[in-house]
C-alpha positions in Angstrom: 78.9 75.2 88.3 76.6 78.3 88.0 76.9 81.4 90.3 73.4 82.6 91.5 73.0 85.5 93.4 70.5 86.8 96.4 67.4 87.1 93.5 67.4 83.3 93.2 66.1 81.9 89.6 65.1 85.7 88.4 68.8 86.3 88.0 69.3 83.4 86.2 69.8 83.6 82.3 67.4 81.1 80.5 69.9 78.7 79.7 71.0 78.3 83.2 67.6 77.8 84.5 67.1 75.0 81.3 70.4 73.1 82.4 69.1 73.3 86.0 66.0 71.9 85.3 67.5 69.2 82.9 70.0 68.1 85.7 69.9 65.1 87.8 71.6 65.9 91.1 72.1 70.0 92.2 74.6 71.0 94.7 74.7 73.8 96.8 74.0 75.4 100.3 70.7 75.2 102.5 69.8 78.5 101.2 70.5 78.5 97.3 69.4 75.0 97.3 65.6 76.5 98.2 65.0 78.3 95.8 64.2 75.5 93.5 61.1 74.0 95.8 60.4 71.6 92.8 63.6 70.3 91.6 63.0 66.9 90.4 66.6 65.6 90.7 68.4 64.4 94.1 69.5 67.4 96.1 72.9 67.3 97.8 73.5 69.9 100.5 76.9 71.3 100.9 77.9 71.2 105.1 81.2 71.3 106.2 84.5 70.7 104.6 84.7 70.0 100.8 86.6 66.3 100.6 83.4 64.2 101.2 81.6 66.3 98.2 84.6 65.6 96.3 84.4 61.7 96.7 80.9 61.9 96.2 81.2 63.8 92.6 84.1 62.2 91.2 82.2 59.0 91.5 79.0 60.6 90.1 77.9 60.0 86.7 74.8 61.6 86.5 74.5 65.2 84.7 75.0 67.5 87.8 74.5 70.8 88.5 76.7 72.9 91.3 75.2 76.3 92.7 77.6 78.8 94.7 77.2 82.2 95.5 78.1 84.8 93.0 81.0 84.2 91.5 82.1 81.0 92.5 85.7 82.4 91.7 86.1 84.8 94.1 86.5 83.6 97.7 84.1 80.9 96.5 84.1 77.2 96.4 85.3 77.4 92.8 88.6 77.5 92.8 89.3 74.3 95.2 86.3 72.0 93.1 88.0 72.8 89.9 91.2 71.8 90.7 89.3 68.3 91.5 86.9 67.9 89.2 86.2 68.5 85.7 83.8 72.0 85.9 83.1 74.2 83.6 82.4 77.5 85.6 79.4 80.5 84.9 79.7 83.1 87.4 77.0 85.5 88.2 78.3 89.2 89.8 80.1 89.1 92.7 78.5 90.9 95.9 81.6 93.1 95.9 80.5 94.3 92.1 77.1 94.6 93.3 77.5 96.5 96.5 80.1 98.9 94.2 77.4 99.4 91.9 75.1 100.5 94.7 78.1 102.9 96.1 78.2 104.2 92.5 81.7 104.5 92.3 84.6 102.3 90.3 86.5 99.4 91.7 89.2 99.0 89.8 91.4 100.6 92.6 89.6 99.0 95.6 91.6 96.3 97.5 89.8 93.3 98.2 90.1 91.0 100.9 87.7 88.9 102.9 87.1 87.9 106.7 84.3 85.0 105.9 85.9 82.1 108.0 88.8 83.7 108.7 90.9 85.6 111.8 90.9 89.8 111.9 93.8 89.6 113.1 96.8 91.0 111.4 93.6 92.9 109.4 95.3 96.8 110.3 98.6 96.3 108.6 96.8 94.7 105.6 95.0 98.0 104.9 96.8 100.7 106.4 96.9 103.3 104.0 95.2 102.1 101.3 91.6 104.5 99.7 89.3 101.7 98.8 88.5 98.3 100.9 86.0 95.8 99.9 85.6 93.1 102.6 83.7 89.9 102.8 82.1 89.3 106.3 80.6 86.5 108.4 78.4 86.1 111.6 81.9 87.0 113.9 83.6 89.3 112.0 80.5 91.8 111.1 80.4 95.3 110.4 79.9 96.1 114.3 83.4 94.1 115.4 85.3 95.2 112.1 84.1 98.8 113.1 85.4 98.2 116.6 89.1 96.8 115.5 89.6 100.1 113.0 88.3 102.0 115.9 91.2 100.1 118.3 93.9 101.2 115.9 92.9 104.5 115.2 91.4 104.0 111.2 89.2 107.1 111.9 89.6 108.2 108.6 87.6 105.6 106.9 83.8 105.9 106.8 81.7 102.6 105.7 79.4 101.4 103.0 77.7 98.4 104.0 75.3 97.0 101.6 72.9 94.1 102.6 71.1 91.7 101.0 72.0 92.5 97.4 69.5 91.8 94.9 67.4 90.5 97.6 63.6 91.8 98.7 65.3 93.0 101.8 68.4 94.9 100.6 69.6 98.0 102.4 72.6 99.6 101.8 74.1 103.1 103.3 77.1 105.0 104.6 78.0 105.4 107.8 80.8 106.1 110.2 82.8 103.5 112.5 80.7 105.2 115.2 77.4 104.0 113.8 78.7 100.9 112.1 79.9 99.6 116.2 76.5 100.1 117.4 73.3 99.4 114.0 72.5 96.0 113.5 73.4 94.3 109.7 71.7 91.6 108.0 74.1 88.7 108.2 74.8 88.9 104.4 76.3 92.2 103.9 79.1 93.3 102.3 81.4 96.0 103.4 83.4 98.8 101.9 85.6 101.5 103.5 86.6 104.5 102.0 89.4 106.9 103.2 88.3 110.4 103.7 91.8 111.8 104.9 94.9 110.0 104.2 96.8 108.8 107.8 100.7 109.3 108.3 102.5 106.5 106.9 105.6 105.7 108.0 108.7 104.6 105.4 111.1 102.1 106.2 113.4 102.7 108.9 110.7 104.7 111.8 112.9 107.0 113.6 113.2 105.8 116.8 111.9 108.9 119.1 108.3 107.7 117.5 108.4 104.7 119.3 107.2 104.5 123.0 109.9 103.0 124.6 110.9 102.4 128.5 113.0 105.0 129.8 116.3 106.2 130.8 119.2 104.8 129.2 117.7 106.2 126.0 115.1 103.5 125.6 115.7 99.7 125.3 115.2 99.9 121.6 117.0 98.6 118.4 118.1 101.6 116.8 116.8 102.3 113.1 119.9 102.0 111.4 120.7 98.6 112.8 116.6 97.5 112.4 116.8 98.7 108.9 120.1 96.5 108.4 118.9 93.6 110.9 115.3 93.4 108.2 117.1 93.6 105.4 119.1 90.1 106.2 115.9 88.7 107.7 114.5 88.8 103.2 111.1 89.3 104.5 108.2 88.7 101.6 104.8 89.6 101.5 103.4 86.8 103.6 106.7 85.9 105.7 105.9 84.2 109.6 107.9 86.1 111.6 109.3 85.7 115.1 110.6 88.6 117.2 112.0 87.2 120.0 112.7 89.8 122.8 110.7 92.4 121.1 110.4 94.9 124.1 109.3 98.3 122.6 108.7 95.5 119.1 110.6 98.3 116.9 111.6 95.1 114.7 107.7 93.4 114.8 106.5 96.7 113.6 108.7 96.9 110.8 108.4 93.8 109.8 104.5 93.4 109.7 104.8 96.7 107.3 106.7 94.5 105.2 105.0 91.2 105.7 101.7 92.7 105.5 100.0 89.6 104.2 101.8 87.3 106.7 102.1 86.9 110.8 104.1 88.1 113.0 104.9 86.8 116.5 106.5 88.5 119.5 107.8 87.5 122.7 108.6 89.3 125.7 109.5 88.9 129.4 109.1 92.2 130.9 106.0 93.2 131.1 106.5 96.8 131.4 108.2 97.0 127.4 105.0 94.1 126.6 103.0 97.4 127.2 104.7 99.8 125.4 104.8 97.2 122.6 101.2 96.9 122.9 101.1 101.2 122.3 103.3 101.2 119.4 101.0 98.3 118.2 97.8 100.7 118.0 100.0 103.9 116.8 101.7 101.8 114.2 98.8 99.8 112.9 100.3 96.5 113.2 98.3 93.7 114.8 101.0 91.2 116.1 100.9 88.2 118.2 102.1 89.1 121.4 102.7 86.2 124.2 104.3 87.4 128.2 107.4 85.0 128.6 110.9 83.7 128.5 111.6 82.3 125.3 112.4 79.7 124.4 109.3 79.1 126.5 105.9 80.0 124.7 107.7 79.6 121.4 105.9 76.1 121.2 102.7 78.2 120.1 104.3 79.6 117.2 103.8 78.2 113.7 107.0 77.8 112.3 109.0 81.1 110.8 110.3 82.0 107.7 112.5 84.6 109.9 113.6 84.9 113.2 115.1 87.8 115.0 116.6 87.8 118.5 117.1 91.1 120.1 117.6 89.3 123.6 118.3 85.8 124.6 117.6 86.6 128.5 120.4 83.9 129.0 119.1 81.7 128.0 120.9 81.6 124.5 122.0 77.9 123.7 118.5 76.5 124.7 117.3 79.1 122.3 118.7 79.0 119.4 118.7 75.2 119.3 114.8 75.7 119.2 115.1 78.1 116.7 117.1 76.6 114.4 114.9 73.7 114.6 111.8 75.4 114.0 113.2 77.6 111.1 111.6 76.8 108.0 113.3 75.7 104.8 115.0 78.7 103.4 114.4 80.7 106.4 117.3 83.5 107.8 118.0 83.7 111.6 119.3 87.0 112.2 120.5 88.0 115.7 122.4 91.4 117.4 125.1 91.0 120.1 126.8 93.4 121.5 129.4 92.1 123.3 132.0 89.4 121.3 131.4 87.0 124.1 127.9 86.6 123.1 128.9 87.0 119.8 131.7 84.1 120.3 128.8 81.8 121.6 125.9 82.6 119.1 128.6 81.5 116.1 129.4 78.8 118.2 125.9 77.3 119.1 124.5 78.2 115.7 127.5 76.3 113.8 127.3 73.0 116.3 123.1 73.3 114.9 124.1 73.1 111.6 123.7 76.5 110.6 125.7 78.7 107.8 126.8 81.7 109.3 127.9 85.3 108.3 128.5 88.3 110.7 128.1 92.1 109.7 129.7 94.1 112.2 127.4 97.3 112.2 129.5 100.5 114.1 127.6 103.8 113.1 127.6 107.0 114.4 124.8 110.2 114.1 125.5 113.8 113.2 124.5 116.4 116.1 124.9 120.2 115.8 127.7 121.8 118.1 127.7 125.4 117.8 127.5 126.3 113.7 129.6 123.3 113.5 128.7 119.5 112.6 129.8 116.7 115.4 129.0 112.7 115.3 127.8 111.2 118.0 129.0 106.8 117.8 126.2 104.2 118.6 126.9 101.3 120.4 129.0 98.8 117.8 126.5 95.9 116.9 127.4 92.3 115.6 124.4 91.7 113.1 124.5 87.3 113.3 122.5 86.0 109.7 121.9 82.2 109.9 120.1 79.6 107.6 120.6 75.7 108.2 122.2 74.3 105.6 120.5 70.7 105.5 117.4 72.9 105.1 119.0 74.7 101.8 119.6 71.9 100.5 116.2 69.8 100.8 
């Protein structure tokens, strides 16, 4: 497999261009596969999913020759042939070095990430905060929509380097802001890179709760910050957790846990469409792109992929249905964590979760908040909470 870039055959290293010519079938895309006109071999255009190539080239015996785009290694093709056949691999630069060497600056630091075939969403919480971003594009999910979505959730402080066609006849490359970026037109192959010019508040664990927009009185339908903090501890989120908040209202917890499971999905559910919308604000303030369906759970939960954690904030009465769904759904491994406030619904959550096959522990969570009173200190108790962690046990042991 050799990587080629957008220069065709003047990029090539002799050697690569001898084993080209002395090959008898070449692989690779429409576009790479033109620029050797006079190949004598058999051609085989990659289209589509990778399986049919694979039958075709295990069964091949011929000496064959497989082009890919830069380095094949790096969101290429590379990685999934080699695991299939027997390749031996000589990468040409990335786009991502090329367009940094353009940008003259290092990369070292830069996070990389790419958006070629894949959804935006869940794209903010991936790169909030973080200087450098390289990103691979595609036709969708150009520089004019990913200049849009930043703009959605506030990224103002990144300005753009977008570099097209590298090593092409028609390269361009330049800065611009998220202004300009929503409104030029790019070359379809471009590559591009944000920079941070001012760093944005970030927000540590445990956001305190007045940040959140939240429905009003009764001091806002929220879960406090001390019980979320305790709640997403017990839900052992990872970097790439699924995540179901189910319930979410102002989504406090979805929030929290999409800063944690930045490389993963989260998924909330809500029946009142007033706390949907102030979900949908704390969304764009918080920089976390969630899933967010309108209904009564258990209904809508169907569209979910399953979780690696659950959390239920409110069952709407609808608990035993519920958490029979849940429980169900929960992948091996995966932690159910629930709040109750009263010890009837505590009584039947143990209940429903233990007929369902589930291990269950029960943290009961009573806390209470300093507040000034004169030049003297006071506490203030909040509402006792029954914090509910759940796994099924058939699952543990698979």
């Amino acid at each position: 497999m050799i990587g080629i870039g957008d220069n065709g055959t003047t990029g090539l290293l002799p050697q690569y261009k001898q084993w080209i010519e002395d090959s008898e079938v070449l692989v690779g895309g429409e576009r790479v596969l033109e620029f050797f006109p006079y190949y004598k071999g058999e051609k085989i255009t990659i289209k589509g999913g990778l399986s049919k190539l694979v039958e075709t080239l295990q069964q091949e015996t011929r000496s064959t020759v497989i082009l890919a785009s830069g380095d094949p290694l790096f969101y290429g093709i590379g990685g999934f042939l080699a695991k299939k056949l027997p390749l031996e691999i000589y990468p040409t630069m990335s786009s991502i070095q090329l367009a940094f060497s353009r940008m003259k600056e290092s990369w070292q630091d830069a996070f990389l990430t790419s958006l070629h075939g894949r959804s935006i969403k869940g794209f903010a919480q991936r790169i909030d905060g973080r200087e450098k971003v390289a990103i691979l594009t595609d036709e969708v999910n150009n520089p004019n929509a990913i200049a849009s979505y930043l703009k959605h959730f506030g990224m103002n402080e990144y300005k753009a380097f977008v570099a097209e066609n590298l090593d092409g006849s028609e390269e361009k490359v330049g800065w611009y802001s998220l202004d300009e970026m929503e409104t030029q037109s790019f070359s379809p192959l471009n590559v591009v890179i944000l920079k941070a010019m001012t760093k944005p508040k970030q927000y540590p664990l445990g956001i305190d709760d007045e940040e959140f927009s939240q429905r009003k009185p009764d001091k806002g339908l929220i879960t406090k910050k001390e019980i979320r903090v305790l709640s997403l501890q017990a839900m052992e989120l990872h970097s790439s957790s699924i995540v179901w908040d189910i319930g979410t209202c102002t989504g406090s917890i979805a929030i929290e846990a999409g800063k944690i499971a930045r490389e993963g999905q989260i998924f909330a559910i809500e029946k009142n469409a007033p706390d949907l919308e102030n979900c949908m604000l704390n969304q764009q303030k918080f920089r976390v792109d969630l899933t967010t369906v309108h209904a009564k759970a258990p209904e809508g939960l169907e569209t979910f992929p399953d979780p690696d954690a659950i959390f239920i904030g409110g069952s709407g009465g609808e608990m035993e249905e519920l958490l029979q769904v849940c429980t169900k759904r929960l992948k091996k491994n995966g932690k159910l964590v629930m709040n109750a406030a009263t010890i009837e619904n505590l009584y039947k959550a143990v209940t429903t979760l233990k007929e369902n096959g589930c291990v269950v522990s029960i943290l009961q969570a009573q806390l209470a908040r300093s507040k000034p009173i004169l030049d003297m200190t006071r506490f203030v108790p909040l509402n006792p909470i029954y914090i509910i962690t759940a796994y099924r046990e058939d699952k543990e042991n698979d």
